[in-house]
N, C-alpha and C positions, 0 to 999 in steps of 0.2 A: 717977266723972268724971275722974281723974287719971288710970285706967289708958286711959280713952278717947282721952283727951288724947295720951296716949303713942303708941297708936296713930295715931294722925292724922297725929304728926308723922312715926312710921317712915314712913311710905305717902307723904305728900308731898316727903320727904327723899329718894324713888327717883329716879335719873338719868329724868327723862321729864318731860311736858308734866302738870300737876296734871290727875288724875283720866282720864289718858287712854289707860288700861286699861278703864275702862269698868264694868258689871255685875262683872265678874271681880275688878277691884279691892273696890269695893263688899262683894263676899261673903268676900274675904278680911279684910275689916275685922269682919265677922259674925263669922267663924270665930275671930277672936283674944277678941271680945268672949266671945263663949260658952264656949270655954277658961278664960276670966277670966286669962291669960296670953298670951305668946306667942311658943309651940313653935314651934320653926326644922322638925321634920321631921311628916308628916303620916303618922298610922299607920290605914290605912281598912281596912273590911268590907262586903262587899255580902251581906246577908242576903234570901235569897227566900223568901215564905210562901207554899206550896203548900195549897188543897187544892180539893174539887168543890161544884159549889153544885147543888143539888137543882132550883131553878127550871127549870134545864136540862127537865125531865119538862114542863117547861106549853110549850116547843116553840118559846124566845127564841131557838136559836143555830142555827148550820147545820153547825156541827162535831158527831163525834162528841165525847160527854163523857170517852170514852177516852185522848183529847189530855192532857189534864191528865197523865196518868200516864209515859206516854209522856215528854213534854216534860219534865216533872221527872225522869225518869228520864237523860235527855240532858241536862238541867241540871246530874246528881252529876258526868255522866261530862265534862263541860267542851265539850261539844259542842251547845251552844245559844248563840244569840246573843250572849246577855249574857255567860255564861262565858267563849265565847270572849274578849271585850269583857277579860275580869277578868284571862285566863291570859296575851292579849298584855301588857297595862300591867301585870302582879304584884300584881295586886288579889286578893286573899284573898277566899273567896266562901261560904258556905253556905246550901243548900237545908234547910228546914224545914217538914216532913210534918205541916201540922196537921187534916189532912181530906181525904185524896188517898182515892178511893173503889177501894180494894184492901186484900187480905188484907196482904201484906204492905207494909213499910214503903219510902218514896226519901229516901234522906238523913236525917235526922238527926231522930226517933223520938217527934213529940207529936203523935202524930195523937188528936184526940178525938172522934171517927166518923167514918163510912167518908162525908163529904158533908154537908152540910146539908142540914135538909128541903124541901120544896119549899113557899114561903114563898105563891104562892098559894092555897095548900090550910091550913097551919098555921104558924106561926112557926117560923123558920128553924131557929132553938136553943131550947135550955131556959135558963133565966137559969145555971142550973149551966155547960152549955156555954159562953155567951158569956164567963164570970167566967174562965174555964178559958184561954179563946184571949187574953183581955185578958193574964193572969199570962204564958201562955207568952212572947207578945211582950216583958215586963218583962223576963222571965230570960233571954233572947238575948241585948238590949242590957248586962247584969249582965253573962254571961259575955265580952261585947266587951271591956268596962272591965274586966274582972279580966284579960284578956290583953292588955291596952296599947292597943286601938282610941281611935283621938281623935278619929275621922269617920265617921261608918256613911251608906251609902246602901240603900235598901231597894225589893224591887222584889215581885211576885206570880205565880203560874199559877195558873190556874181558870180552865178553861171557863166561860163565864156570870156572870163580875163584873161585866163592864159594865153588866150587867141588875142587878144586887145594888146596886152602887155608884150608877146611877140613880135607882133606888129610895130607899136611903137620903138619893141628893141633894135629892130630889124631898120628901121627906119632911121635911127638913130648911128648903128654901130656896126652894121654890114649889106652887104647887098644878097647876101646867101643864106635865106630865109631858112635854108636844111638846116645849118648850124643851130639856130635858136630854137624852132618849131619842136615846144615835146607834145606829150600825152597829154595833159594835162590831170584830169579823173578818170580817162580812160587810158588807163593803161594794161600797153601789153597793143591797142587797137592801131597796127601797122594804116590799114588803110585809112581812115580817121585822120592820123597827124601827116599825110600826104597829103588829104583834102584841105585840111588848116594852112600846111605852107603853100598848095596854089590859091587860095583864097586872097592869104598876106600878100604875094609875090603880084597876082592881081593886081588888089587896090593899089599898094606901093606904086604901081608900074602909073596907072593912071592918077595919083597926085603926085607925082613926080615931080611936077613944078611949082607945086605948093608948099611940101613940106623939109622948110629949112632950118626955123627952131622948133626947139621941143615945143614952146606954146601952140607952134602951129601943129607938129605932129601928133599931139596930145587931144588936138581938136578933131583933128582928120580921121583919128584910128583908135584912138583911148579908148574910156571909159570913164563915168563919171566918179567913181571910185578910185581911179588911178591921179585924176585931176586933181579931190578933194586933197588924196594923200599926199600929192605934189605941194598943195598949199600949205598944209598942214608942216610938213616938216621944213620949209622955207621960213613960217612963222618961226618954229623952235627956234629956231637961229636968231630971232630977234630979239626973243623973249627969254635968251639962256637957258634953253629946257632940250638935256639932252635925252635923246628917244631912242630904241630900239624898233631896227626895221624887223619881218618877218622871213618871210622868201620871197621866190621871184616877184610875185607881183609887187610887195613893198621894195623888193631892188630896182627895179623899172622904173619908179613912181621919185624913188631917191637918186639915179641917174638922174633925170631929169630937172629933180629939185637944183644939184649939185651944178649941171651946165647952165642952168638959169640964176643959180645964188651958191657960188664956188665956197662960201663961209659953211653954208651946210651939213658939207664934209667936216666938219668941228664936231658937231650935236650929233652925230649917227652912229650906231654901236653895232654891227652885225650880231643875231643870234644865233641861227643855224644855215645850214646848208642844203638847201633842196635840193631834189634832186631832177629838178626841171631844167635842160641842156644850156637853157640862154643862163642861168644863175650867176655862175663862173663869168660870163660876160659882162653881164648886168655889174658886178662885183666890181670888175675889172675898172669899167666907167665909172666908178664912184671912187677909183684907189683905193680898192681894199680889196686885199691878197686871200687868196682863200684859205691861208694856213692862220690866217688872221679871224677867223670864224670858229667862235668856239663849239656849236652843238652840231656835231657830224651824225646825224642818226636816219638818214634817208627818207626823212619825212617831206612831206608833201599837201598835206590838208589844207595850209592856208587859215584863215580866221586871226590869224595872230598867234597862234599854236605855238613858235617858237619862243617868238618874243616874249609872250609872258613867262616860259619857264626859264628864258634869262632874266628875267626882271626876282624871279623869284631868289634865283642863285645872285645876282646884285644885293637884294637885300640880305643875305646870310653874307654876302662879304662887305657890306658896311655896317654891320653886327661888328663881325669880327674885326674889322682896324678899327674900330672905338671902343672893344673889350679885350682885347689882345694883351699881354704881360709885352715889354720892348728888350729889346736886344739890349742899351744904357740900363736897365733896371736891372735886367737878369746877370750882367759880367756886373753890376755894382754889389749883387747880392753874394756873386761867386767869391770877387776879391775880400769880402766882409767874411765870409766865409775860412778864406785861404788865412786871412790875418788870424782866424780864431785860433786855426789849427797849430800854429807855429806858437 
């Protein structure tokens, strides 16, 4: 309570009108909270979890599943979106191979098979698998903190998450697969996200008596992408490292962190708002209100794309409350001022 207290007064002590930075201030109050201190400089990581999701074979996407490889492969070399996004602001990035469906390896070497199975035919993992991509996720955010990271954002590639991640939402938070089911890359493709929600509505139907926690549905219907990220922002919670999720797919991945490790909800900052229909849902499970979202800009790429352009707008506002003139200084200078005059 005292260090909160402490907090409150730095933030209203800034030269400005109280509170009228907005969201931004708000999440820098987060940020010092979960530090349990607070560090004048922000040292960040954007970690991407790569890999393929099997579903793809029941005929939810309109990409090849080749993308994935591709795209991660452009994600080592800095020439994808988000990277680019990291190399302009000096955001330190790494790609993480947890199931990219090739022989060999993109970035940085935990792959635990070449994809997940195809989840309407059999469950996605083996509980071995799932326990596997949970650890990996743990031991990223460990090697963050053993290198001085004090903010991680986290983003994903996989062809065919959005179908994984519906699934699980659906699984999770309704029985009415319409409401979640969007486009995902194809948009605009009506019959496409028909085919996706009888697919989800499917499998649901037939593990029905299997899937009761998230770990289980995470097994049944996920991706190994979505498990990593589950682990990953579980760890933050341990190790006081607050993270930015991206969109839906990182809101799915943090739902499930959140029902499985309720502290969670401390370390997670929302950045933007997709525009993928389960988001607002996804949101909802983790308590946090969508007017609580600061980048409204109807994006949808995924990679982490949102999150690191919060992480950059964080760093200009932890600039600023450690350069800022304070409201005590500026009425100290006024009355020094008024005494002159008289």
């Amino acid at each position: 309570m005292e260090f909160a207290r402490q907090v409150d007064e730095k933030l209203r002590n800034l030269a400005k009108p109280p509170g009228s930075l907005g969201l931004w201030e708000q999440q820098v109050r987060r940020v010092f909270l979960a530090w349990h201190t607070m560090n004048k400089e922000i040292r960040p990581r954007h970690i991407i979890f790569a890999a393929d999701n099997g579903i793809v074979q029941a005929g939810v996407v309109a990409q090849l599943a080749d993308i994935t490889y591709m795209q991660s492969k452009h994600m080592v070399a800095g020439t994808s979106a988000v990277t680019c996004f990291c190399r302009c602001n000096h955001i330190p990035y790494e790609v993480v191979d947890v199931g990219i469906n090739s022989d060999d390896t993109v970035g940085i070497d935990r792959k635990i098979a070449k994809g997940t199975a195809d989840f309407s035919k059999q469950p996605a993992m083996t509980q071995a698998q799932y326990q596997k991509a949970l650890d990996i996720g743990r031991e990223r955010v460990v090697q963050a903190k053993a290198d001085g990271c004090n903010l991680l954002s986290f983003g994903e590639m996989g062809i065919g998450n959005t179908t994984t991640s519906a699934a699980v939402l659906t699984a999770m938070a309704s029985p009415y697969a319409s409401l979640l089911v969007g486009y995902g890359s194809a948009k605009g493709n009506y019959k496409l996200r028909l085919h996706k929600e009888a697919v989800i509505q499917h499998a649901l139907a037939a593990y029905k008596d299997k899937l009761h926690t998230p770990h289980e549905i995470l097994q049944y219907v996920g991706g190994f992408d979505l498990a990593a990220l589950c682990g990953a922002m579980m760890a933050c919670a341990v190790y006081d490292i607050p993270f930015y999720i991206d969109g839906f797919i990182t809101a799915v991945a943090l739902a499930c962190a959140i029902q499985l490790q309720p502290n969670v909800r401390d370390y997670a900052l929302p950045s933007h708002l997709s525009r993928e229909p389960g988001m607002s849902a996804a949101l909802q499970l983790c308590g946090i209100d969508v007017y609580d979202v600061p980048i409204q800009a109807d994006m949808s790429l995924g990679e982490g794309t949102g999150a690191v352009l919060a992480v950059t707008i964080m760093k200009s506002m932890m600039y600023a409350v450690w350069h800022m003139a304070t409201l005590d200084g500026i009425n100290a200078e006024a009355e020094q001022r008024h005494m002159q005059r008289r």
